[in-house]
Every structure is written in C-alpha cells, then in structure tokens.
C-alpha positions in Angstrom: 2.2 73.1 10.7 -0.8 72.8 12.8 -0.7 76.3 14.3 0.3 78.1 10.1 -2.6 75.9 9.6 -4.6 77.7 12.5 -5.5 74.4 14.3 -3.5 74.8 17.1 -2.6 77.7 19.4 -2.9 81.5 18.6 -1.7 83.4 15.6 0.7 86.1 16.5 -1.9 89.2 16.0 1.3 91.5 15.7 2.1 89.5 11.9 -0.9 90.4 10.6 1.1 92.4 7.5 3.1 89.3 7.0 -0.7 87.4 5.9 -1.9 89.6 3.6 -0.7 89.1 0.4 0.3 85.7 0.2 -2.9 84.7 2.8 -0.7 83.3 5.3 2.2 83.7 7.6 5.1 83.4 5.5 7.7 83.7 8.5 5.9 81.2 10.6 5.5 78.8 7.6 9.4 79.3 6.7 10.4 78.0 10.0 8.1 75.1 10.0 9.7 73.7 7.2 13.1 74.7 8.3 12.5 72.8 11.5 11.1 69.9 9.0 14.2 70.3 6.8 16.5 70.0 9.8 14.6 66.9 11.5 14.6 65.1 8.6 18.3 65.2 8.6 19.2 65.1 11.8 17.2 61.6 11.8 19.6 60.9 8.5 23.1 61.9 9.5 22.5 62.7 13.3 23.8 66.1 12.5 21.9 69.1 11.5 24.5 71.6 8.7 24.2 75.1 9.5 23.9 77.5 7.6 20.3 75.7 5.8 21.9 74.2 2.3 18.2 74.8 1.6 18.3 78.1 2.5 17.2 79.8 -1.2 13.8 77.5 -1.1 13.9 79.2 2.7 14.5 82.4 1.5 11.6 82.0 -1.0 9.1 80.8 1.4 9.7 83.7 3.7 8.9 86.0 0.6 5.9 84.7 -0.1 6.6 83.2 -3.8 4.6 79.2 -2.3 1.3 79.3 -1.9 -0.1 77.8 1.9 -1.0 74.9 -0.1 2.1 74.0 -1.5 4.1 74.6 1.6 1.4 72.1 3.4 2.3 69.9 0.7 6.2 70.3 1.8 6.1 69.9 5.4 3.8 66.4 4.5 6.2 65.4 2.6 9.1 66.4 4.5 7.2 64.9 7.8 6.9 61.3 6.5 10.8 61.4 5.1 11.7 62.4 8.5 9.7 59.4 9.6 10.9 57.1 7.1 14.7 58.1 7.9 14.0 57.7 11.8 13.9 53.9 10.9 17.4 53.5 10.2 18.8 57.0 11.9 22.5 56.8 13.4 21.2 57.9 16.6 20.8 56.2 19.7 17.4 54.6 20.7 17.9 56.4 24.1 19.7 60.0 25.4 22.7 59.0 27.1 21.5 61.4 30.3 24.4 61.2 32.3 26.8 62.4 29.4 24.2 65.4 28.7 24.2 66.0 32.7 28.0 66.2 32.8 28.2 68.6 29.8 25.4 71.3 30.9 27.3 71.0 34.4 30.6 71.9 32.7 29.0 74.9 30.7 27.5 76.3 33.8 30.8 76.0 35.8 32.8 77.6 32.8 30.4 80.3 32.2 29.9 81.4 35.9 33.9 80.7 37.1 34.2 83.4 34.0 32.2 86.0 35.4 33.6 86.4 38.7 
C-alpha cells in the first residue's frame, strides 16, 4: 500500500496507461490486497486457498471499478484483521528451520538427480 500510495519506492513508469483513468495503478493495487486477503488468512487457517475465493472483488479492482480511496480503505481494514487474527493464528510462534532446511535440500536433490 505504501508504494500504490507513492510513499515508498518507484512507480513502475512502464504502467503509466494502467493510471489514467481510474488515477492509480489498478494492477499494483489488486495485488496489494490480494497479498492482504491472503495474509489475513493465512494468519486464520495457516493455509492460504488458491485460486483467490475473492477473486471477482480481485477481478474488479484490477478493472478499475474502486476508487484509490476505497481500496486504501480495504487494505486498512484488511491489515488490522490480519493483525487481529495473528493473535490467535494456528501457526507456530517460530519456523521450524531445520524441517524447512531438510525440504529445500530434498527439492534441490530431486530436481537436479532429474536433470542428469
């Protein structure tokens, strides 16, 4: 949200088409609440369901039909859910490191014992 909001980073110059009639980046604003959308559940479930169940309110976003302010309005509110639902979230305080160690060792080994 900062950066759609153009208080952090650079706006991607090549989007400038995407801006003009709604006044803002409608791709870059879709995937900030997607990202919203899917952190707020992840802290809920400790999954994230793909494809989006929100994905027509995506859809709509990216098309320009929410002005900026109301998609600031949604990522606020989507931000202090996600917040609220990290207090009692299913996941672990902590990444288990080792287990996450052992499974990116196992894809690599699978992957490159394939391509021989």
């Amino acid at each position: 949200m900062e950066r759609l909001c153009g208080r952090k980073g650079q706006k991607n110059i090549h989007r400038a088409a995407l801006e003009q009639a709604p006044g803002y980046d409608t791709k870059y604003a879709m995937h900030a609440i997607r990202l919203y959308l899917e952190g707020k559940e992840y802290m809920e479930t400790g999954r994230i369901t793909l494809p989006n169940p929100k994905v027509d309110l995506l859809i709509a976003i990216r098309q320009g039909k929410y002005r900026l302010s109301e998609v600031k309005e949604m990522g606020k509110e989507l931000q202090t859910e996600s917040y609220q639902a990290q207090t009692n979230s299913p996941l672990p305080d902590t990444a288990d490191y080792e287990a996450i160690t052992r499974l990116i060792t196992s894809v690599y080994l699978d992957f490159w014992t394939r391509i021989k």
